[in-house]
matplotlib code that plots the C-alpha trace (Angstrom):
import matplotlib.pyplot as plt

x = [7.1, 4.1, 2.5, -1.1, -3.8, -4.1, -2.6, -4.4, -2.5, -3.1, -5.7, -7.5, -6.4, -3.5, -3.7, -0.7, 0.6, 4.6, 7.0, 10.1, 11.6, 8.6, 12.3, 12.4, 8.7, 8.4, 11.3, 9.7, 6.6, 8.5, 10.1, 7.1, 5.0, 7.0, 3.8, 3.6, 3.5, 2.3, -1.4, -4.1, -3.5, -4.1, -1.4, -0.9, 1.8, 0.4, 0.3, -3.0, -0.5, -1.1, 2.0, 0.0, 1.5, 5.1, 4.5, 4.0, 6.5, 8.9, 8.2, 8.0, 11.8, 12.7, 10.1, 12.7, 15.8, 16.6, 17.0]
y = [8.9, 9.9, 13.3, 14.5, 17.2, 20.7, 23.9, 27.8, 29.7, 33.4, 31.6, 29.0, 25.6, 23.8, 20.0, 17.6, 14.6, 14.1, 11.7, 11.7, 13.2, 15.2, 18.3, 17.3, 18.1, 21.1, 22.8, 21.7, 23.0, 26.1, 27.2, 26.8, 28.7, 31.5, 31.4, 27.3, 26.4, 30.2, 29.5, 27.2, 23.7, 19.7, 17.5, 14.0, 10.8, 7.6, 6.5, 9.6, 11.1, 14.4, 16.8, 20.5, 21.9, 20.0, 22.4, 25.2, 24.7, 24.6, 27.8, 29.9, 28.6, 29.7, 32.7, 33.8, 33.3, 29.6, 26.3]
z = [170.9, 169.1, 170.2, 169.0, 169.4, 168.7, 169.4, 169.5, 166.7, 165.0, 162.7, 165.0, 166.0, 164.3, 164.3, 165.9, 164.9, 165.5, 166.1, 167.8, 171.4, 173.4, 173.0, 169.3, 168.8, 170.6, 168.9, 165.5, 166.4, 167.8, 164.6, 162.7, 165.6, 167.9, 170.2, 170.5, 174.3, 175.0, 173.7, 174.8, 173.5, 174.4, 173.4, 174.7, 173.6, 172.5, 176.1, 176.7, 179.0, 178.5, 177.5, 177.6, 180.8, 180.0, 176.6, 178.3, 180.5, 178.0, 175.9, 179.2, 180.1, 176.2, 176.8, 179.7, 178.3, 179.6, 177.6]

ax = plt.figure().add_subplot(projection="3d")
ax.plot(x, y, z, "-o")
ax.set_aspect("equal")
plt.show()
């Protein structure tokens, strides 16, 4: 899977372009980003399905103490 877009960050917006697992990418762009998923952001596969809210879901379970 390919995932692009952008993400909000401290500085402005930071530019996607990954490949791999939608879990793979977020936790990449987690450990380069604590707040990744928290901020706004449009992110979408190759497909244009669009993996924003999936994002955010994701960082609010980690944001809570779940995996």
């Amino acid at each position: 899977m390919n995932i692009t877009g952008w993400y909000e960050s401290e500085n402005g917006a930071v530019l996607v372009d990954e490949t791999g697992s939608a879990a793979a990418i977020f936790e990449r762009l987690r450990e380069r980003d604590e707040d990744f998923g928290l901020t706004d952001m449009e992110i979408e596969d190759e497909r244009g399905n669009d993996l924003s809210m999936a994002a955010m879901i994701w960082a609010e379970t980690l944001a809570k103490g779940g995996e």
